[in-house]
C-alpha positions as CSV (number, residue, x, y, z in Angstrom):
1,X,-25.4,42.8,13.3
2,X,-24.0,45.5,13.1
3,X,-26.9,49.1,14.6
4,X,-25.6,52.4,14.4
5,X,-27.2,55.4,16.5
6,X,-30.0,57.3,15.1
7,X,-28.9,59.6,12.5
8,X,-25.6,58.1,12.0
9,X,-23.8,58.3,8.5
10,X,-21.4,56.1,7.2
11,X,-19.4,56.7,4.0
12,X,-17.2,54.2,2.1
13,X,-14.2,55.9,1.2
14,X,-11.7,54.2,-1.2
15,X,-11.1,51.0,-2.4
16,X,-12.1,47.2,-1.0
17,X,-15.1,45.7,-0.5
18,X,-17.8,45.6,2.6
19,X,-19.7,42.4,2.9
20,X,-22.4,41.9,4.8
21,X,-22.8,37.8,5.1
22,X,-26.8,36.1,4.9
23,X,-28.6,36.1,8.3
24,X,-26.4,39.9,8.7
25,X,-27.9,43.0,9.5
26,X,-26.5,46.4,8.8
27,X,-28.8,48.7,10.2
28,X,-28.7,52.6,10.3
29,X,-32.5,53.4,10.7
30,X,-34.5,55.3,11.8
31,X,-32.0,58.6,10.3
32,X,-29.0,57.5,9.1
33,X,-27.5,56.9,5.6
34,X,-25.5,55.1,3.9
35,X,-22.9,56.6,1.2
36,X,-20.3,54.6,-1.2
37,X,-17.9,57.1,-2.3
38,X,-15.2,54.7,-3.3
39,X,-14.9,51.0,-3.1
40,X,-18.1,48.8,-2.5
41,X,-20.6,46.9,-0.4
42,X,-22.3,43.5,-0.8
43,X,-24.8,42.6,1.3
44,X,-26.6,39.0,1.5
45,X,-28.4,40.2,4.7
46,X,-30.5,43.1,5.5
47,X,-29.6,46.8,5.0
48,X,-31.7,49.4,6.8
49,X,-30.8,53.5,6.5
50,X,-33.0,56.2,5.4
51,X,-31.1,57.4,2.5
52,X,-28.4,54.9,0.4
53,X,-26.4,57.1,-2.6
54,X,-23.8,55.5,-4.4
55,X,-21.9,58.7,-6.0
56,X,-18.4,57.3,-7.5
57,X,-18.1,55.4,-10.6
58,X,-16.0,53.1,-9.0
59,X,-18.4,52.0,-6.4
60,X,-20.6,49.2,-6.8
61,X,-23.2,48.4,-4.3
62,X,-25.0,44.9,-4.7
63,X,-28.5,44.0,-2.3
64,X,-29.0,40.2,-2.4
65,X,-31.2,40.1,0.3
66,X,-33.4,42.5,2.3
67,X,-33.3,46.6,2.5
68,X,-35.2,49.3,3.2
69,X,-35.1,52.8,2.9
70,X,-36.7,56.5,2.3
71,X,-34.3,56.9,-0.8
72,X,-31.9,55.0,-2.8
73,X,-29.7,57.3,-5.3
74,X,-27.3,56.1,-8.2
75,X,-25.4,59.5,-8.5
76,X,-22.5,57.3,-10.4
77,X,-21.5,53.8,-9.8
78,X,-23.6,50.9,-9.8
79,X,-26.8,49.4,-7.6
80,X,-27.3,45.8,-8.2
81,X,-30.6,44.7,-6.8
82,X,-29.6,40.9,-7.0
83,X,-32.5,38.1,-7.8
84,X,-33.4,37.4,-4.7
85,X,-33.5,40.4,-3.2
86,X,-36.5,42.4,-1.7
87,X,-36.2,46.2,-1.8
88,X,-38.6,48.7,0.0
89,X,-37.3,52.2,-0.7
90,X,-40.5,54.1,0.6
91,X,-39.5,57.4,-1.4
92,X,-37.7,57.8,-4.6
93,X,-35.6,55.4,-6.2
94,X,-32.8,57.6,-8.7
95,X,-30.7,56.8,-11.1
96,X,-28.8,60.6,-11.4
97,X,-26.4,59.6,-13.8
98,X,-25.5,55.9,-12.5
99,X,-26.5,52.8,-12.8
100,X,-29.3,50.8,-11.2
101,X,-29.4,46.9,-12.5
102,X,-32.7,45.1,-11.0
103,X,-33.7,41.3,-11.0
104,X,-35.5,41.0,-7.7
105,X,-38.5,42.3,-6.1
106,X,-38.4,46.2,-5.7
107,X,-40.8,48.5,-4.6
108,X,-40.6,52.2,-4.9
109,X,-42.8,55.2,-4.0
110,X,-41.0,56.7,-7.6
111,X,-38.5,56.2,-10.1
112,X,-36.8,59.1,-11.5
113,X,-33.7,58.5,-14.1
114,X,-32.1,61.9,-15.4
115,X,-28.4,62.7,-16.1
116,X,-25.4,63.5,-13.9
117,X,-22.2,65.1,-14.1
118,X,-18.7,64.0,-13.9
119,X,-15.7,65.5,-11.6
120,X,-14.3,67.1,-15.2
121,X,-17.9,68.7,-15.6
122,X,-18.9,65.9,-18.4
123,X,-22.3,65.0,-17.7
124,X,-23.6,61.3,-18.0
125,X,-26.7,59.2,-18.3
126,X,-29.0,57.7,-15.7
127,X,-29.9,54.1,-16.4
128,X,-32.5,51.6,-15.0
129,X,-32.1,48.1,-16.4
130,X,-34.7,45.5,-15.1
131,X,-33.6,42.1,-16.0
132,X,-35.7,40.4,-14.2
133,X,-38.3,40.1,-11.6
134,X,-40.6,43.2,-10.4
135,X,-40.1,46.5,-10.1
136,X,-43.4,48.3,-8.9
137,X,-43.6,51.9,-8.4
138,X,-46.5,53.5,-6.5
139,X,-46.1,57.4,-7.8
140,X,-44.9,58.6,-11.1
141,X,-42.2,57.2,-13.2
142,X,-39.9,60.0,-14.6
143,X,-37.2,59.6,-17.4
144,X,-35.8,62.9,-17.8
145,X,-32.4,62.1,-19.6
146,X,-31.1,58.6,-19.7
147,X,-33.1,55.0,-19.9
148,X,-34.9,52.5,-18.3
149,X,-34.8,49.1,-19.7
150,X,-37.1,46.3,-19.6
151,X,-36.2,42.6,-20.4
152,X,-38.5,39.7,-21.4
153,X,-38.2,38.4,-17.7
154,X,-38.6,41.6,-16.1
155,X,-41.8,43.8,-15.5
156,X,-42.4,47.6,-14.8
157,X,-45.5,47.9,-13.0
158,X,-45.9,51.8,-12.7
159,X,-49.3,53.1,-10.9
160,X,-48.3,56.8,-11.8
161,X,-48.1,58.5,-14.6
162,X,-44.9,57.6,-17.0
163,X,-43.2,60.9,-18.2
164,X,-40.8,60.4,-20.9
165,X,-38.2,63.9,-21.6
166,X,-37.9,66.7,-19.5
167,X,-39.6,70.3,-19.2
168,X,-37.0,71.3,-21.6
169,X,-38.0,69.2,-24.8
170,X,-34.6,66.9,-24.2
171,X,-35.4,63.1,-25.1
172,X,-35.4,60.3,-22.0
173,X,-35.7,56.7,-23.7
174,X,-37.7,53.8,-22.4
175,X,-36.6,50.2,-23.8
176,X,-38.6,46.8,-23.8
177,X,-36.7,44.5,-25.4
């Protein structure tokens, strides 16, 4: 196990991979967060932090097991919520111009997907694909600018309102294939 202080960050700079291995914890609750800025982290064991943000397009972050959090943001990169993961992220749950794959169980208290922008000031698309299992969302479900995608073994359950498009007449896009 690995239980850093309250409030304690810890950023992934750079390449390799972190692994945490099945009956692991990586705990940085009750303040802490958790940022990939380079390189990855797989966990097959819990993750705790208040806020997880994956912001480079080279960092991948894949949740096979248990996590937990306020917040869980896909500024660039990827977020693979594997299939037999369970995922509590109490607040929102953003795709801001990454990539957020889902097949397990995932709960959020929103889902907002809306475009980001690259280092060269190129902007890209947020995009939730959920291939399988559930993803339930207590609040609203927002698509600004990107997608959210829903395969025949996946379900959206939203008890919010879903708001496709932003304030500013721009087209989001929600797929059910």
């Amino acid at each position: 196990m690995v239980r850093l202080q309250p409030q304690a960050q810890l950023t992934c700079l750079g390449g390799g991979t972190t692994t945490v291995h099945q009956g692991g914890t990586f705990d940085l609750s009750p303040n802490g967060d958790l940022t990939l800025s380079g390189g990855g982290l797989t966990s097959d064991g819990t993750v705790k932090a208040d806020e997880i943000t994956v912001n480079s397009k080279d960092s991948e972050l894949q949740l096979n097991a248990e996590t937990t959090a306020n917040k869980l943001t896909a500024s660039a990169g990827t977020v693979s919520l594997g299939a037999n993961s369970t995922t509590n992220i109490t607040g929102e749950l953003k795709a801001d111009g990454g990539t957020i794959n889902s097949s397990g169980t995932t709960t959020a208290g929103k889902l907002t997907v809306d475009q980001g922008t690259n280092p060269d000031g190129t902007t890209r698309q947020g995009e939730v694909n959920i291939t399988g299992g559930t993803t339930t969302v207590k609040g609203d479900t927002e698509i600004k600018s990107g997608s959210v995608a829903v395969e025949t073994a996946g379900k959206l359950a939203t008890e919010g309102t879903l708001k496709v498009g932003d304030k500013a007449g721009d087209e989001g896009t929600a797929t059910l294939t």
